[in-house]
N, C-alpha and C positions, 0 to 999 in steps of 0.2 A: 421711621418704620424699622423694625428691627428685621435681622437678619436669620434669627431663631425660630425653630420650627415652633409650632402651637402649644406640643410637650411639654419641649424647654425651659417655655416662658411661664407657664403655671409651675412648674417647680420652685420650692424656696430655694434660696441660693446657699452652696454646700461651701462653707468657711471656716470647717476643720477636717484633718483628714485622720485616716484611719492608717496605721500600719501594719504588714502581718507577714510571717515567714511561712510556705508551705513548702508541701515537696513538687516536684514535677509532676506524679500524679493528680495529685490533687487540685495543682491548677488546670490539671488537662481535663477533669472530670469537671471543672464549674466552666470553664472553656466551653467546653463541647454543651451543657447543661443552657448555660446561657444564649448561645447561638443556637440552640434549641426553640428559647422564647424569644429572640429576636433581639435580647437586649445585650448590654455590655459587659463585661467582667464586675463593673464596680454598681451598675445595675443591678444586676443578679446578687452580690454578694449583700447589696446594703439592704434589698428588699428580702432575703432569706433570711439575713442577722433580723432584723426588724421586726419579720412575723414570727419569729421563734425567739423575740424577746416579749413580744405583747402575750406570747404564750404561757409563756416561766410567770411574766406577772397578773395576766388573769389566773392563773392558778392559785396565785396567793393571796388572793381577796378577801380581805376583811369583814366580817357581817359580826354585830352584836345583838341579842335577844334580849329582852327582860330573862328574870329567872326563870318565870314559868316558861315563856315560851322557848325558851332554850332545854328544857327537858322533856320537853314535847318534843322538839328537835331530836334528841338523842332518843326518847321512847322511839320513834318512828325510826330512827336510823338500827336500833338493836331488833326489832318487831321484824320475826316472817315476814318473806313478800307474802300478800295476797293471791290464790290464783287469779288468773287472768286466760280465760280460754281463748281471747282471739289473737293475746299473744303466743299464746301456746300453739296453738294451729299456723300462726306465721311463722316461728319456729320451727316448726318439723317438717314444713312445706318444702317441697324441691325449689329453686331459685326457677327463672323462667328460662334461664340459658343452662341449666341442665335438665330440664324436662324434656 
């Protein structure tokens, strides 16, 4: 039986490491950040690096069209919005926590 909490044991196992120089700030703010959510310095930093890497590369996602449909693509991207009145009205509405 192991000796490892539930967490632990569903994690893959971490067999390289990461090195990094900050300032004392800087560790005091992922410090403080992290004991925030409960978790550990190397927690926190490896799930912050992580969602702000799958960021950078969903942004850079590849899609190819046929010809035509690729200038259909760009007609639609150069084309006036459409009105939209009920975006229009959500819009210009007070938020419910400043009415």
């Amino acid at each position: 039986m192991s000796h490892l909490p539930p967490a632990a044991r569903s994690r893959p196992p971490r067999d390289v490491s990461i090195n990094l120089r900050a300032s004392q700030g800087q560790r005091a703010l992922i410090d403080q950040a992290a004991e925030a959510l409960g978790k550990t310095r190397s927690e926190f930093m490896l799930d912050s690096a992580c969602r702000d890497a799958e960021t950078v590369l969903q942004d850079r996602k590849l899609f190819t069209l046929v010809e035509d449909r690729f200038q259909a693509f760009l007609d639609a991207l150069d084309a006036p919005p459409q009105d939209n009145p009920a975006l229009r009205r959500l819009l210009t509405e007070k938020a419910p926590w400043d009415r």
